[in-house]
N, C-alpha and C positions, 0 to 999 in steps of 0.2 A: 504494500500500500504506500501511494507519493502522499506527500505533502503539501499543505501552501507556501513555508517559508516562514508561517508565523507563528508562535507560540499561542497554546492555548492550555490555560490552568481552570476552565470553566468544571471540571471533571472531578475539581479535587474543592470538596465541600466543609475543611476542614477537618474532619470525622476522624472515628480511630480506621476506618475502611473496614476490608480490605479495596482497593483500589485497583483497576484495569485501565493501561494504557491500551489504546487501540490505533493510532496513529502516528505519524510520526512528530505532529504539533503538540500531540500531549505529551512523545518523548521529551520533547520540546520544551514544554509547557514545566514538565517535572524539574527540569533543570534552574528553571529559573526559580521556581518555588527554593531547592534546597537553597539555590546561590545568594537567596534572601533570607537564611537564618531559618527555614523550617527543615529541620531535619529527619523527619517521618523517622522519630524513633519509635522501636514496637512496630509500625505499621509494614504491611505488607501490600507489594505493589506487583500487579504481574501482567504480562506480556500476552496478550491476545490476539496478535496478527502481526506477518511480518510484513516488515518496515524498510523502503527504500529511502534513507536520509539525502537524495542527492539534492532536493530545495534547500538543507542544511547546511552542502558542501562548500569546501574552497571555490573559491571565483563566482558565487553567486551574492547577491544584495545582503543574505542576512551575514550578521557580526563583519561587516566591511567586509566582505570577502573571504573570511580568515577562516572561516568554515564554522564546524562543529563547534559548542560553546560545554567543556563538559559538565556533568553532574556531581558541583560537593567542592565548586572552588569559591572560596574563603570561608567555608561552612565542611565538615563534615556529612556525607550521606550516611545516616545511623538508620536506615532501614531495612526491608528484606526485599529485594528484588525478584522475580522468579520468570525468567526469561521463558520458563514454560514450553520449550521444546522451539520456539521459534528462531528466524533469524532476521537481525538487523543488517544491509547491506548498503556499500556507496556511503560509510559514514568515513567523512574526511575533513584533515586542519592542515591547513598549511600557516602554521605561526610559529618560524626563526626566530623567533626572538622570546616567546615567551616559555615559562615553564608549566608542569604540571600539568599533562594532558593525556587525555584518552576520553572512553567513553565517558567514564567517571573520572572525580578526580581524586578525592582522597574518600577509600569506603572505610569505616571506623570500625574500633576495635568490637563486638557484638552481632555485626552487620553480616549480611549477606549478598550477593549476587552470583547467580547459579542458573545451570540448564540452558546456557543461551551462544548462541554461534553469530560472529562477526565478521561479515562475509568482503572482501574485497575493501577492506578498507585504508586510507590511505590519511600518515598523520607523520606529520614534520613538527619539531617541538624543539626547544634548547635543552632546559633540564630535567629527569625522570620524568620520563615520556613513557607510556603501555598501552595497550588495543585496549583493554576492559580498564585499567584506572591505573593514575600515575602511582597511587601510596594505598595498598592494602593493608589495615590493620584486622579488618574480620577473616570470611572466608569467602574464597571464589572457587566456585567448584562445577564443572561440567559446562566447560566455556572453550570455545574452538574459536581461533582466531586466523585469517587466510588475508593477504591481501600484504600489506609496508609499514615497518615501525621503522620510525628518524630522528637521530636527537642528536644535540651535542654530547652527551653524556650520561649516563644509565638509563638509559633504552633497555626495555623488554617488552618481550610479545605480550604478557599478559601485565605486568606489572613494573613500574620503573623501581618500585622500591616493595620489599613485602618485608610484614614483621607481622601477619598472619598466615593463611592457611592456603595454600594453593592445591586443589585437589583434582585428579579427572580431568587436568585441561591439556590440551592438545595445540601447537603453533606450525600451520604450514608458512607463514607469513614471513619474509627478508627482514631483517631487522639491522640496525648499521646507526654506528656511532661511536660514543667514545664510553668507556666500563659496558657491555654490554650483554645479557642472556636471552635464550633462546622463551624462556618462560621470567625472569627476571632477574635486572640488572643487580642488584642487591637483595640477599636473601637473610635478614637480622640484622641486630646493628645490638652492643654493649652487653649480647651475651642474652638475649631473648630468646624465645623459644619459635621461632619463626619456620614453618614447616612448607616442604614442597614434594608431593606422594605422590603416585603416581598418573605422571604426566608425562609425555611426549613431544619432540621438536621435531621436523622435518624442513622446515626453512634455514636459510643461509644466514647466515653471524657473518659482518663485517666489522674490522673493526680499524679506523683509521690510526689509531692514535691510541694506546687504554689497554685494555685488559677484555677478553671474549671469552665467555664459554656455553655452550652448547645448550644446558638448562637454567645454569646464575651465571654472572657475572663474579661476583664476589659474595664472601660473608666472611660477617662478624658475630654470627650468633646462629644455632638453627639446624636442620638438619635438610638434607635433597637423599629421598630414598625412595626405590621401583619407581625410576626414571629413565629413557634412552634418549638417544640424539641420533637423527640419520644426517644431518643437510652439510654441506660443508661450514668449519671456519677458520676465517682467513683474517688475521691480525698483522697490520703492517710494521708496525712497532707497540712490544710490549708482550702480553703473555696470553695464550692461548690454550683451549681447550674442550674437549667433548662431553662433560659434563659441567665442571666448576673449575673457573680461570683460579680463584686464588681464594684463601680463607686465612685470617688474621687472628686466630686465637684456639683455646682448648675448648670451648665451646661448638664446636662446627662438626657434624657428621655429614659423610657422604657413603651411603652404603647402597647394597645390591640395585647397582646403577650398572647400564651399558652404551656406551660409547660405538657406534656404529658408523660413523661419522665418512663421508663421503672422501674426506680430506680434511686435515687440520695442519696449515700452513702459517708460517710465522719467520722472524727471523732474530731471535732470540734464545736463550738457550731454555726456557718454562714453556716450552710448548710439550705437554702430556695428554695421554688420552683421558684421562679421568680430573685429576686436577694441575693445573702449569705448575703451582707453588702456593706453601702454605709454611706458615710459620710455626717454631714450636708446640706439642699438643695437637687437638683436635683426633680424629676419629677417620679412616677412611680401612671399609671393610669390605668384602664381596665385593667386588667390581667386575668389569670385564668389557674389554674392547678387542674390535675386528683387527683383524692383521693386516688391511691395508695401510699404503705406506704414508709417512706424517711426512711432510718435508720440513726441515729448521735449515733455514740459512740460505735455501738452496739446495741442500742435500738431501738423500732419503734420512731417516731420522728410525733407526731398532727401538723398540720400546720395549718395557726390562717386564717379563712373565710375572707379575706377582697382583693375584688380587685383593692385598691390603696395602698397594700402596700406590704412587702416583697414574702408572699408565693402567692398572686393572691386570687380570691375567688374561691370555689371549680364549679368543674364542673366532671358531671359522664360520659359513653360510652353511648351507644346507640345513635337514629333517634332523640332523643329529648334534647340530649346532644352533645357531641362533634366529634358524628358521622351520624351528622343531619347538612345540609347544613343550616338553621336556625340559630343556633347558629354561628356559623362563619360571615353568612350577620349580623346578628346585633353586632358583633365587627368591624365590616363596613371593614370585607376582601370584596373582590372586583370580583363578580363572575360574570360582565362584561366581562372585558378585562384582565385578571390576574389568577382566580383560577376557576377551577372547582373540582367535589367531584370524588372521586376516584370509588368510583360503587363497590369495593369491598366488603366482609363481614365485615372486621373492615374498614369502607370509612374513608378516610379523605382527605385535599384540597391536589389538585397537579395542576403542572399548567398546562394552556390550551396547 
C-alpha cells in the first residue's frame, strides 16, 4: 500500500490501544507522535498491510528531500511493535550529515519490535546508522532486512549500536562504512549483557576505514552465539572478520558461530575468521569456518585449526559438512523451534 507523503496521527486516540497501522501515513503518522514525547509505553502497535514508503523516500517533498524521518529520535520508542508477518519496502534517507537513523531510532530498554521484513531499503547516515533502529536497548526479533546500510561509522544491518537482544534476524543487505556489522556495529558497551542469537548475514561488509565483521563490529560487553556469515568482507584499513572484528574486555563471548564467508580481505595482520583481535579475557568457544582462502596483505592468508580461538576450527561444504543439517545440531542450533535447512543445492539453516 502507497502513500500520500503526509503524516496522519488521526488513528491514535490516545488510549492504552492496542493500535493498527494500516498505511504508510500512519507509519508516518506514529513517528511523529513518538518524536513529540509520547512514547507508547505498554502499548502495543501492529502492522496490518504492507507498506511501500516510496512518498517517504529521499528526493521526494516530505522532510526536504532527506527521506524517511525515523521512529524515537529525541524521544525513546518504549512500545511493542508487531510487524505481524508483513513487509515495509522502498523505505529510504539519504542524510550525510546526520546521525541516528533507521526505521527507528532508538527502541528502549523493555520495548519490542518483531516479525517484520524491510525490503529494498536504502539509508545513508553519518553516525550509528541500522535498517530497523540506530540504538536497540529492548528486543528485535524476527526482522529480515534486504536492500543498503551507509554511514560514516557503526553501520549495521539491523542495528548501529545494540545493548539489547537481537534474535531470529537475518541481513541480505550491503552494508559499508567505518566500525561496521553484518547485524550490528557495536554489540554492548561497559560490560552489559547485550545478546545477539541466532541470526544470519549474507550481504557484503565494506569497510573503508575501521574495523568489519561479519555479524558485530565490535564489543565491549555481550555475547554473539548460533550465528553465520556467508557475504564477503573486505576492510581496506584496519581489522576484519567473519563473525566479530574485535572485542575489548572479559566480558565478551563468541560461541558456536560459523564463518562461511565468501572472502575476508584486508591488509592488516587481525584479519581472522571468527574474530581479527581481542584483548585480554573474554570467551571464544565452538567456532568454525570454511577453508576458503582469506587474503591479508595481498597474500592467501592459512588460518590456525582451532575452534576456541581466533579463526574457529575448519569445516568443509557438503551433507557431511556445513551443508548437512548434522553439523549444525551438534553446535546445538536448534532445529526444533528456530532453524531448518534450506533444501537447496548449497543448503544451509534458514529459519522456520
Amino acid at each position: 500500500m502507497t502513500g500520500t507523503g503526509t503524516p496522519d496521527t488521526a488513528w491514535y486516540d490516545g488510549g492504552s490501544g492496542p493500535f493498527d497501522i494500516a498505511n504508510p501515513d500512519e507509519l508516518a503518522g506514529l513517528a511523529e507522535l513518538v518524536n513529540a514525547g509520547n512514547n507508547f509505553s505498554g502499548k502495543t502497535i501492529t502492522l496490518i498491510a504492507n507498506l511501500d514508503m516510496s512518498k517517504y523516500g529521499a528526493g521526494k517533498t516530505f522532510n526536504g528531500g532527506k527521506g524517511w524521518v525515523p521512529i524515537g529520535i529525541g524521544y525513546s520508542f518504549k512500545g511493542i511493535f508487531d510487524g505481524n508477518g508483513k513487509t515495509i519496502k522502498e523505505l529510504s534517507i539519504n542524510n550525510a550529515g546526520s546521525d541516528a537513523l533507521g526505521l527507528f531510532g532508538t527502541i528502549d530498554s523493555g520495548s519490542s519490535v518483531h516479525n517484520l521484513t524491510l525490503k529494498d531499503i536504502s539509508i545513508t547516515g553519518r553516525s550509528f546508522i541500522g535498517g530497523v533502529a540506530e540504538q536497540n536497548g529492548g528486543t528485535v526479533e524476527g526482522c529480515s532486512v534486504s536492500g543498503n546500510v551507509e554511514g560514516s561509522e557503526y553501520v549495521g544491518g539491523i542495528a548501529g549500536m545494540n545493548s539489547g537482544t537481537i534474535t531470529a534476524c537475518s541481513v541480505s543487505a550491503d552494508v559499508e562504512g567505518k566500525y561496521v556489522g553484518g547485524i550490528t556495529a557495536r554489540n554492548g558497551s561497559n560490560g552489559d549483557s547485550a545478546m545477539v542469537r541466532n541470526c544470519y548475514v549474507s550481504g557484503s561488509i565494506t569497510v573503508t576505514a575501521g574495523n568489519g565483521g561479519g555479524i558485530a563490529g565490535e564489543s565491549y560487553g555481550g555475547t554473539v552465539e548460533y550465528c553465520y556469515s556467508t557475504g564477503s568482507v573486505t576492510v581496506y584499513t584496519g581489522i576484519a572478520s567473519g563473525i566479530m572484528a574485535n572485542f575489548g574486555n572479559s566480558n565478551v563471548t563468541v560461541q558456536h558461530c560459523v564463518a562461511l564467508n565468501s572472502a575476508i580481505t584486508g591488509n592488516s595482520s587481525y584479519i581472522k575468521r571468527i574474530v581479527g583481535w581481542y584483548s585480554a579475557g573474554g570467551t571464544m568457544t565452538n567456532n568454525y569456518g570454511n577453508v576458503a582462502v582469506m587474503i591479508l596483505d595481498g597474500s592467501p592468508y592459512t588460518p590456525v585449526d582451532n575452534a576456541d580461538d581466533q579463526d574457529g576450527a575448519d569445516v568443509a561444504s557438503g551433507a557431511g559438512g556445513y551443508n548437512g543439517q548434522g553439523f549444525w545440531e551438534a553446535l546445538g542450533f536448534d532445529f526444533t523451534t528456530v532453524w531448518k535447512m534450506s533444501g537447496d543445492a548449497n543448503s544451509l539453516p534458514v529459519f522456520k
